[in-house]
C-alpha positions as CSV (number, residue, x, y, z in Angstrom):
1,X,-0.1,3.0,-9.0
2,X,-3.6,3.2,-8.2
3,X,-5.0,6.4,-5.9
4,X,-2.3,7.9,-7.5
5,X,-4.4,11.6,-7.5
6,X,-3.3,12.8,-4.1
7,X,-2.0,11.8,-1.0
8,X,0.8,8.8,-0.7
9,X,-0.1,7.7,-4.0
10,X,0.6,11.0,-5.7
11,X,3.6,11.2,-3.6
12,X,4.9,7.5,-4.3
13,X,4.5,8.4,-8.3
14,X,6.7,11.3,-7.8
15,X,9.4,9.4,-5.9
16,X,9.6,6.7,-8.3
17,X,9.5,8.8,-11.4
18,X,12.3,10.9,-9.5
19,X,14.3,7.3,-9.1
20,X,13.7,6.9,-13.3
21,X,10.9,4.4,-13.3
22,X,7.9,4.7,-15.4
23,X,5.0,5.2,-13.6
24,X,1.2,4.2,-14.6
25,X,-0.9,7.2,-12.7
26,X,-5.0,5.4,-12.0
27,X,-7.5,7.4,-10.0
28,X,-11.1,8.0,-10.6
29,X,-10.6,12.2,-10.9
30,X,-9.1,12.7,-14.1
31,X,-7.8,16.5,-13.7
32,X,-6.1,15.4,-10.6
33,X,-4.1,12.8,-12.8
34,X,-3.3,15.3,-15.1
35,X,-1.6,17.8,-12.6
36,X,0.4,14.6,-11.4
37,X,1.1,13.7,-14.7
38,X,2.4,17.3,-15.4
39,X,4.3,17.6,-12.7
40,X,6.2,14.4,-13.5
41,X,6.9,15.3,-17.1
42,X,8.1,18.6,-15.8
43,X,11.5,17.2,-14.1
44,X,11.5,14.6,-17.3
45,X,10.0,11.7,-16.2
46,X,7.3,9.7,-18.2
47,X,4.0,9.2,-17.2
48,X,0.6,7.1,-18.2
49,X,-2.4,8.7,-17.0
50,X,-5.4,5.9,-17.1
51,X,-8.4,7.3,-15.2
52,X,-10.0,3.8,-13.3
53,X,-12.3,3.0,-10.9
54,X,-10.3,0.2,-9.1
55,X,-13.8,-0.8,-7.5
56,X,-15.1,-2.2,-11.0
57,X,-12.9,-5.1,-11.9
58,X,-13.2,-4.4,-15.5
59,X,-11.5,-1.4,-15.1
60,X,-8.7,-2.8,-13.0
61,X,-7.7,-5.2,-15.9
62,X,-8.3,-2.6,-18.3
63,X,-5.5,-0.9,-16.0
64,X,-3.2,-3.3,-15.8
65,X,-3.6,-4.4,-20.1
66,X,-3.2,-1.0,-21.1
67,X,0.0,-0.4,-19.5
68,X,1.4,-4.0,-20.6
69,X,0.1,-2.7,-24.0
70,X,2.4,0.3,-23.5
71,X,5.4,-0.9,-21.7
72,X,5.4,-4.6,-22.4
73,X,5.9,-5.5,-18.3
74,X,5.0,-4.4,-15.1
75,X,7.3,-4.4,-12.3
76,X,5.5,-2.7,-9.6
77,X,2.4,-2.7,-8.8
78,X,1.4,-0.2,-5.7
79,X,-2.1,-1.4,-4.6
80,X,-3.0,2.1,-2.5
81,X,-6.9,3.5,-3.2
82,X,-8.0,4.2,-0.3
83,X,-11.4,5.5,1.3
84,X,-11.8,6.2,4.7
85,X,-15.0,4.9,6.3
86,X,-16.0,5.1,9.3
87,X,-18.9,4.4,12.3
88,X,-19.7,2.9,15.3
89,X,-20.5,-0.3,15.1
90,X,-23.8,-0.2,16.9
91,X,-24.7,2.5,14.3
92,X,-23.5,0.3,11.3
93,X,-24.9,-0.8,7.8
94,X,-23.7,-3.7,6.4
95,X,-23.5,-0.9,3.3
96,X,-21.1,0.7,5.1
97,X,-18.8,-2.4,5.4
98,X,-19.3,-2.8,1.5
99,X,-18.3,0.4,0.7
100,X,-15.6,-0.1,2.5
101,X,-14.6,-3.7,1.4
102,X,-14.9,-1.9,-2.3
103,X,-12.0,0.2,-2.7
104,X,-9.8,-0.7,0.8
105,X,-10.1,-4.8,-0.2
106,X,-11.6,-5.8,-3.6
107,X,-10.0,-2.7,-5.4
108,X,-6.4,-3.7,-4.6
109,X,-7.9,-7.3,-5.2
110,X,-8.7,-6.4,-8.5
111,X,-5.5,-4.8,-9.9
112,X,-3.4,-7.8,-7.9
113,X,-5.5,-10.8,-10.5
114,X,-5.2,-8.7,-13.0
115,X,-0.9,-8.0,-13.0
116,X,0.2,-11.5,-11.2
117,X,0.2,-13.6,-14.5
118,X,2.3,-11.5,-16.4
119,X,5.1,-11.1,-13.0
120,X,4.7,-14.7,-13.1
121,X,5.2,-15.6,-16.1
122,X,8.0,-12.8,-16.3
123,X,9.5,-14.2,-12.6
124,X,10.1,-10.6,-11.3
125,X,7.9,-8.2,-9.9
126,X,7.1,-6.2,-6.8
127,X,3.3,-6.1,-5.2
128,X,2.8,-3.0,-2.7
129,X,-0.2,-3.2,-0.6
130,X,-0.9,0.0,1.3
131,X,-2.9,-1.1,4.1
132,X,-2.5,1.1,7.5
133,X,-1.9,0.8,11.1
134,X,-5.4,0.3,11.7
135,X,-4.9,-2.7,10.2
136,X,-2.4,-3.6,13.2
137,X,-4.4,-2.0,16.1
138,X,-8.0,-0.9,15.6
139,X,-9.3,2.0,17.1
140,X,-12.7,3.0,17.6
141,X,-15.3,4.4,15.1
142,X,-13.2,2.9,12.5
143,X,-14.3,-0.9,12.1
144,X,-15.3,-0.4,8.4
145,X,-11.7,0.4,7.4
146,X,-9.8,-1.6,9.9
147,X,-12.3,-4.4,8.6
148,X,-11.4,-3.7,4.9
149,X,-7.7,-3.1,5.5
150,X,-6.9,-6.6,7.5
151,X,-8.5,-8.5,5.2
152,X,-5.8,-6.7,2.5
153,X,-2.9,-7.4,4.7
154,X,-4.6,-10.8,5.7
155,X,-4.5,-11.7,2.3
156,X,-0.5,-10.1,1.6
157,X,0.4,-12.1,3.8
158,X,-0.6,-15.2,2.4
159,X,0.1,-14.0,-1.1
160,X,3.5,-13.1,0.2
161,X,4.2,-16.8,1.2
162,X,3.0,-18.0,-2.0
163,X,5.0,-16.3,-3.8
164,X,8.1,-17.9,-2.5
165,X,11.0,-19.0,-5.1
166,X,8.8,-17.3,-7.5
167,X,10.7,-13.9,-8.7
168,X,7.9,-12.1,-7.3
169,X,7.7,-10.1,-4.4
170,X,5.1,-8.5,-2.0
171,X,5.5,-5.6,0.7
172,X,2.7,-4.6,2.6
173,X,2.7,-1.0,4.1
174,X,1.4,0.0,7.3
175,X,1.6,4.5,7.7
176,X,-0.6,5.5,10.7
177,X,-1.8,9.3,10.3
178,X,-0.6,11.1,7.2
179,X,-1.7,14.3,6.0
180,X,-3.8,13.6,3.1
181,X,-7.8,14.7,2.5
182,X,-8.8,11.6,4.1
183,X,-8.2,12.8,7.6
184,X,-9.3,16.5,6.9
185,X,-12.6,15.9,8.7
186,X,-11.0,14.5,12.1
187,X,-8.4,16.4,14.8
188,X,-6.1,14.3,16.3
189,X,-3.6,14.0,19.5
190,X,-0.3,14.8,19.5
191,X,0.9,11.4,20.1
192,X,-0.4,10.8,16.4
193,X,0.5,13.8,14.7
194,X,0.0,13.3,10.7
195,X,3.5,12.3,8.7
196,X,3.8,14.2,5.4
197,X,2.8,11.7,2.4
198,X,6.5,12.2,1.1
199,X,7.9,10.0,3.6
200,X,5.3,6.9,3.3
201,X,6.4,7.6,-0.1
202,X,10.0,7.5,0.1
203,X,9.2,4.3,3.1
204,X,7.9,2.5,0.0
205,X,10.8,3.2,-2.6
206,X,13.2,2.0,0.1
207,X,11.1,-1.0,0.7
208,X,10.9,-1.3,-3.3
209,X,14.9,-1.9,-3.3
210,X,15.4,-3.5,-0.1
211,X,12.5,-6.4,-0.4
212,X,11.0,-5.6,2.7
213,X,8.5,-7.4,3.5
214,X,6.8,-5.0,5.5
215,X,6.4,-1.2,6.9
216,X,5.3,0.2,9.5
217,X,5.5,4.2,9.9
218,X,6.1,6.2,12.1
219,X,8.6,4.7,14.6
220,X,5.9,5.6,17.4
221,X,3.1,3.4,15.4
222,X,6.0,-0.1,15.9
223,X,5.8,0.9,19.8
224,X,1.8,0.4,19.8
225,X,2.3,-2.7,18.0
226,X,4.6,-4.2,20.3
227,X,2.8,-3.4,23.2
228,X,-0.4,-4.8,22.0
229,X,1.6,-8.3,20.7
230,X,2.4,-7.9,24.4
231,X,-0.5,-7.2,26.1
232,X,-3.7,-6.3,24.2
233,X,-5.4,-4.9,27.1
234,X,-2.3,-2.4,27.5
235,X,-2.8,-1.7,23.5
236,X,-6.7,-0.5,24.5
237,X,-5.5,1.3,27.0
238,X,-3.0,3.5,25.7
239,X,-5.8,4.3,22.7
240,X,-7.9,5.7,25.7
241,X,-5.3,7.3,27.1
242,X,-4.3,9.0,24.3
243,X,-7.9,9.4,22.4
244,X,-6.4,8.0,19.0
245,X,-9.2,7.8,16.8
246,X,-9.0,11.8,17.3
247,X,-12.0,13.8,17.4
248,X,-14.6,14.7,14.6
249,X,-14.5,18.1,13.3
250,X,-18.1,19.9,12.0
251,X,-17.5,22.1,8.8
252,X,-17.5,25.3,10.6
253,X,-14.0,24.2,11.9
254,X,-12.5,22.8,9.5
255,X,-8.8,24.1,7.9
C-alpha cells in the first residue's frame, strides 16, 4: 500500500488489516507510518512499515523486495500516492507536469514493475490503481493531475487486458472529492461535497473480492460520466454550472 500515511491509503490499510490481511504500510513521512502501524497492531492486525519514496524507483523495488523478503508473496498491490497539482494551463511549467507525472504516474509505475513478476509467476494477484474522477472528466486548473492520473488509468487499462487468463487482476479506482489534506486548500460546491476516506476504502475491499474492474465513487460522480460519454459539451456545462474545481482558499481561511 503505498500513500498509506493518511487519507484513502491510511484508510484502505485499516480495512484490510480489519478483513485479516497483512498489510505493507509505504509513505515518505515515517511518524505518520508508525501511528498507522500502531493503530493496526492495536485491534491485532500485523503491519510492515517501509518508509519509500515511490517517485525514486529504487525505492519502489526496495518496497516491493522487502516485503517478498518478509511474507514470501504479494497479493495486493494498492498503487495510491497521490499529490495534488494544480494550475492553469496558460500559467504552466513543464515542471509542474513533472512533478505531477512523479508521484500520480511513474510512482504507481514503479511499484506495478517492481511486484508483476512475482504475481506472475505466482498466477494470482490483485493491482489497485487509485486514479480519480478527474481522470474521467477534467476540470479546470487541474490539467497537471488529470494529466498524470489518465495516463495511470490509460495504462490500467491496457495492463488490465493483458493480464487476461493470467491469475492476475487489475481494478482501477476512480473517488471524486474525499476529505483528505489534499483538498484542505480548496472550498468546494455542494454538488461535490468530500466522501470520508473510509468509504473509498471499503469501495476498494469490495472491489478486492468482487474483481471489479473498476470504481467509480460517489453515485453522483457515474452521473457526470454518463452525461459527458453522452454529450461532452453537456459534461462542460454542468462543471460551470456547478463551479466544480471549487474555489481556492488563502491561509487566513483555512479550517
Amino acid at each position: 500500500m503505498t500513500g498509506a500515511s493518511s487519507g484513502i491509503g491510511r484508510a484502505t490499510a485499516i480495512a484490510l488489516a480489519q478483513a485479516g490481511a497483512r498489510v505493507v504500510l509505504a509513505a515518505r513521512r515515517e511518524e505518520a507510518l508508525r501511528e498507522a502501524g500502531q493503530e493496526i497492531r492495536a485491534f491485532g492486525g500485523e503491519a510492515l512499515l517501509i518508509p519509500t519514496d515511490v517517485t525514486h524507483q529504487e525505492e519502489a523495488a526496495r518496497l516491493v523486495q522487502t516485503a517478498l523478503a518478509t511474507w514470501g508473496r504479494v497479493d495486493i498491490l494498492i498503487a495510491n500516492a497521490g499529490q495534488y497539482v494544480r494550475g492553469r494551463v496558460a500559467a504552466l511549467e513543464v515542471a509542474d507536469i513533472e512533478r505531477s507525472m512523479a508521484v500520480n504516474f511513474y510512482g504507481a509505475l514503479y511499484a506495478i514493475l517492481a511486484v508483476l513478476p512475482s504475481m506472475l509467476a505466482q498466477r494470482s494477484g490483485h493491482l489497485v490503481l487509485v486514479s480519480s474522477m478527474d481522470a474521467k472528466k477534467g476540470l479546470p486548473s487541474d490539467a497537471p493531475y488529470v494529466a498524470a492520473k489518465s495516463a495511470l488509468s490509460g495504462f490500467g487499462e491496457v495492463l488490465r487486458q493483458e493480464l487476461y487468463g493470467s491469475g492476475v487482476a487489475l481494478t482501477i479506482i476512480f473517488p471524486g472529492r474525499v476529505a483528505t489534506p489534499m483538498i484542505s486548500h480548496l472550498k468546494v460546491p455542494w454538488i461535490s461535497a468530500p466522501i470520508p476516506a473510509d468509504a473509498v476504502a471499503q469501495s476498494i475491499v469490495r472491489a478486492i473480492q468482487r474483481g471489479q474492474p473498476e470504481v467509480i465513487i460517489p453515485p453522483l460522480a457515474r452521473a457526470l460520466v454518463l452525461i459527458n460519454t453522452l454529450s461532452p459539451r453537456a459534461g462542460d456545462w454542468l462543471v460551470r454550472l456547478f463551479h466544480l474545481e471549487g474555489w481556492e482558499l488563502d491561509s487566513a481561511t483555512r479550517r
